[in-house]
C-alpha positions in Angstrom: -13.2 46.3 32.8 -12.2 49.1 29.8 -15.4 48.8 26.9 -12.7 49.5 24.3 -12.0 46.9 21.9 -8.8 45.0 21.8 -6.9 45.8 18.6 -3.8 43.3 19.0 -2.5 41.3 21.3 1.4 41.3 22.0 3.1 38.8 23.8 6.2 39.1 26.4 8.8 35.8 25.7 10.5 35.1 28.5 8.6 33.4 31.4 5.5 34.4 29.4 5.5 31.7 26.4 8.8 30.4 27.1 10.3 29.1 30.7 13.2 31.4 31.5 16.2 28.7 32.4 14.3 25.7 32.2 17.1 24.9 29.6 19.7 24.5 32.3 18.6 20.9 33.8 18.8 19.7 29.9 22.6 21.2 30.2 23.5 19.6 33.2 22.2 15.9 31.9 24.5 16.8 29.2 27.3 17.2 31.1 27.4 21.0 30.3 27.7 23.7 32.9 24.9 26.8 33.3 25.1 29.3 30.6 26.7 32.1 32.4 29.5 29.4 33.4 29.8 28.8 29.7 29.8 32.1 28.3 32.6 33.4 30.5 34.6 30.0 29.6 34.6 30.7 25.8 35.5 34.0 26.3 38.3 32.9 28.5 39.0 30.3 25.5 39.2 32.0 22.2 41.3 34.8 24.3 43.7 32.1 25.5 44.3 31.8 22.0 46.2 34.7 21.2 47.9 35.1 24.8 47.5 33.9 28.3 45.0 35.4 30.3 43.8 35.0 33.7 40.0 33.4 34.2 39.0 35.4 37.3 40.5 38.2 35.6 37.9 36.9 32.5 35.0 36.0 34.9 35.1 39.7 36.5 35.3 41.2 33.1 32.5 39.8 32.1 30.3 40.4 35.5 31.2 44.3 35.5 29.5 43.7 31.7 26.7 42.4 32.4 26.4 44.6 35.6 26.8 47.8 33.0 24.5 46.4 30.8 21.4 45.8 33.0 21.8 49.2 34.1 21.9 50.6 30.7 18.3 48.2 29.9 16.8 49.0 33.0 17.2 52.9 33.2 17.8 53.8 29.3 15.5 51.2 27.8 17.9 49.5 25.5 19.4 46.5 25.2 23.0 46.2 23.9 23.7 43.5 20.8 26.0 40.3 22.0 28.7 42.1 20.3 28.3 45.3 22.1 28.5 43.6 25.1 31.4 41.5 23.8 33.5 44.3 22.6 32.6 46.8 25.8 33.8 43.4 27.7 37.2 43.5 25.5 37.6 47.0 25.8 37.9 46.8 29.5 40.3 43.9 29.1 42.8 46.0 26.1 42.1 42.9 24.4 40.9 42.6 20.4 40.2 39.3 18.9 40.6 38.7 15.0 37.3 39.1 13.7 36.4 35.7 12.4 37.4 35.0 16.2 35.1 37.5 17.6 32.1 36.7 14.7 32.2 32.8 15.9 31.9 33.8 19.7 29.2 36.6 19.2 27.6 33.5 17.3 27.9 31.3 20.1 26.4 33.1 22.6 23.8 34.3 20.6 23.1 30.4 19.5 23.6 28.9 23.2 19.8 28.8 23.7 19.0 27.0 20.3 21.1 24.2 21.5 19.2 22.9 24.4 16.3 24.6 24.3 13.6 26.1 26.6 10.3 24.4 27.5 6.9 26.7 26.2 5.1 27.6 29.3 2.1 25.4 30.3 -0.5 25.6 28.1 0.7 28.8 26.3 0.7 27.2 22.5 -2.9 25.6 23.0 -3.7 29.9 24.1 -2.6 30.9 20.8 -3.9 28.1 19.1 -7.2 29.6 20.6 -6.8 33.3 20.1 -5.3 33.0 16.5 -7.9 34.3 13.9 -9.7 36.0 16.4 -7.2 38.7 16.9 -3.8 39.9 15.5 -1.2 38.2 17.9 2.6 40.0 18.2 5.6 39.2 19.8 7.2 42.2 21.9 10.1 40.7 23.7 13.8 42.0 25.0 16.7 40.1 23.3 19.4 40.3 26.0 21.3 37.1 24.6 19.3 35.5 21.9 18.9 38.1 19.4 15.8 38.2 17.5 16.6 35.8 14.8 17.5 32.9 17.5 13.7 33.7 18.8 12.5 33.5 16.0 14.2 29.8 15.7 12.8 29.2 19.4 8.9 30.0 18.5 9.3 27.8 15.2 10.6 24.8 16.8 8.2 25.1 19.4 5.0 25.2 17.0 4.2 29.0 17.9 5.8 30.9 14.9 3.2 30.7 12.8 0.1 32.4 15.1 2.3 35.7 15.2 2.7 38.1 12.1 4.5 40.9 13.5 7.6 41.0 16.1 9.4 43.8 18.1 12.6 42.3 19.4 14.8 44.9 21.2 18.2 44.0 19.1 15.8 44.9 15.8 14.3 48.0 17.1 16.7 49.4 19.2 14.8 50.3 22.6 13.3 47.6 24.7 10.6 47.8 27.3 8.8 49.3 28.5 10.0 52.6 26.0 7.0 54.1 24.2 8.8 53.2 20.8 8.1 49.7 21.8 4.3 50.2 21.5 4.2 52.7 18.9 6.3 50.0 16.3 3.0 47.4 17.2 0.4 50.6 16.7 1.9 51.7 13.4 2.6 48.1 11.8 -0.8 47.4 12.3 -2.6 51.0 11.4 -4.5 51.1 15.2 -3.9 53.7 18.1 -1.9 52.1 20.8 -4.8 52.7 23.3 -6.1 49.3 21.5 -3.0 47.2 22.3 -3.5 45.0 25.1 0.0 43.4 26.1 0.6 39.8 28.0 3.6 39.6 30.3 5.2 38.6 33.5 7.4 41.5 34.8 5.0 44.7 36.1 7.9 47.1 35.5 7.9 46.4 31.7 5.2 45.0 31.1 2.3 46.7 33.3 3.8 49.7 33.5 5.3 49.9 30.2 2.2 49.9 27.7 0.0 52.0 31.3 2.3 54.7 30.4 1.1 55.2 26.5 -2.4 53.9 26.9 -2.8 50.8 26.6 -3.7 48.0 28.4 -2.0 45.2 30.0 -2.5 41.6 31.2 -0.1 40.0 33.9 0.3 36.7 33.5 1.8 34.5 36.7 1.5 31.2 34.7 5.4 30.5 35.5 6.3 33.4 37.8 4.7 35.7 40.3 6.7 38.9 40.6 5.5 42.0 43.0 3.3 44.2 41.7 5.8 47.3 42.4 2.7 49.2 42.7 1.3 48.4 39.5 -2.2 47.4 38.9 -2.6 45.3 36.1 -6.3 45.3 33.9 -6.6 41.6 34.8 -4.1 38.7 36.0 -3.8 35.3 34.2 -2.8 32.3 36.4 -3.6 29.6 33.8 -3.4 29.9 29.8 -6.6 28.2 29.8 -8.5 31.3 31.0 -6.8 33.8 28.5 -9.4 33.6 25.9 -12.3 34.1 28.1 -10.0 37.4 29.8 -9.6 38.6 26.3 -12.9 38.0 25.4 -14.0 40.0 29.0 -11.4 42.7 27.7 -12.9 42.9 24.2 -16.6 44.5 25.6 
């Protein structure tokens, strides 16, 4: 263990406080199909409106999208808004929407996830509850479709808003993770170098290797999902929410 002291404490989102998908059983009990069915149906819908259009032609559209935009996030560390994605989607199509149109379905997709929404991770709102006061705690999550203000909805309905005082969502920023501008927004919000950041997350590409690569440390947390290592070594692994204070606390010499 490092004897420097822990400065902040940022927080991955997905399968860190929240349970990536766990949305989708709600959905089905509903009567409403998975997300990605969904998304590709309204675009399918409001474009139907204006003239006929085929729905594989729709549904491969929108996979060569998404396949455009995980390459862009993985390798250029951004993530593009819903309606960058929308519009690159349209583009490919030669199809334009009126904008009131296109304004309701960026909203749509950005709101799917405040509709029936994810369960917190086990245990992750009684870690907070825990760590609050002791140390500055920030949210430094990737918004690929619920843009920051939707999160922001999530963590309030969910009782967590209120531990965190600063966030870095990629759609506000403009970089995601694991780009040094992640860590430096944290570093200068809160006056401290980033060598005295220690980050909790779930993916060892972004969230290991991410703040490794500007100095700071890193936590993995396999609370909802264990992910290979890729080679990373993480400064300690958290397996139960229960034990993050006392890993903090060991962090914190």
């Amino acid at each position: 263990m490092s004897e420097r002291k822990v400065g902040v404490l940022t927080f991955d989102l997905w399968d860190c406080l929240f349970r990536d998908d766990s949305d989708e059983p709600k959905r089905t009990a509903a009567g409403r199909p998975p997300k990605p069915v969904e998304r590709r149906s309204l675009v399918h819908e409001y474009l139907s409106q204006h003239a006929p259009i085929d729905r594989a032609v729709v549904d491969l559209a929108y996979d060569v999208t998404d396949a455009a935009f995980r390459k862009v996030w993985h390798d250029q560390h951004v993530t593009w808004t819903v309606a960058e994605r929308l519009s690159v989607l349209l583009d490919g199509l030669k199809r334009k929407l009126p904008p009131a149109d296109f304004d309701r379905l960026v909203r749509l997709h950005e709101e799917m996830e405040l509709e029936f929404r994810p369960d917190p991770a086990p245990g992750a709102v009684e870690a907070l509850r825990a760590l609050h006061g002791r140390y500055p705690l920030a949210i430094v999550s990737d918004a690929i479709f619920s843009p920051g203000r939707a999160l922001r909805e999530l963590l309030r309905g969910a009782g967590m808003l209120d531990y965190f005082d600063f966030f870095v969502f990629s759609d506000e920023l403009g970089y995601s993770k694991p780009h040094p501008a992640v860590f430096a927004a944290v570093a200068q919000h809160y006056g401290i170098d980033i060598a005295d950041i220690v980050h909790i997350g779930d993916r060892p590409h972004n969230d290991i290797g991410g703040p490794h690569a500007v100095g700071a440390r890193a936590v993995l947390l396999t609370v909802v999902k264990q992910r290979d290592l890729e080679g990373h070594v993480p400064d300690a692994v958290c397996d139960d929410y229960g034990k993050l204070p006392d890993i903090i606390a060991q962090l914190d010499a």
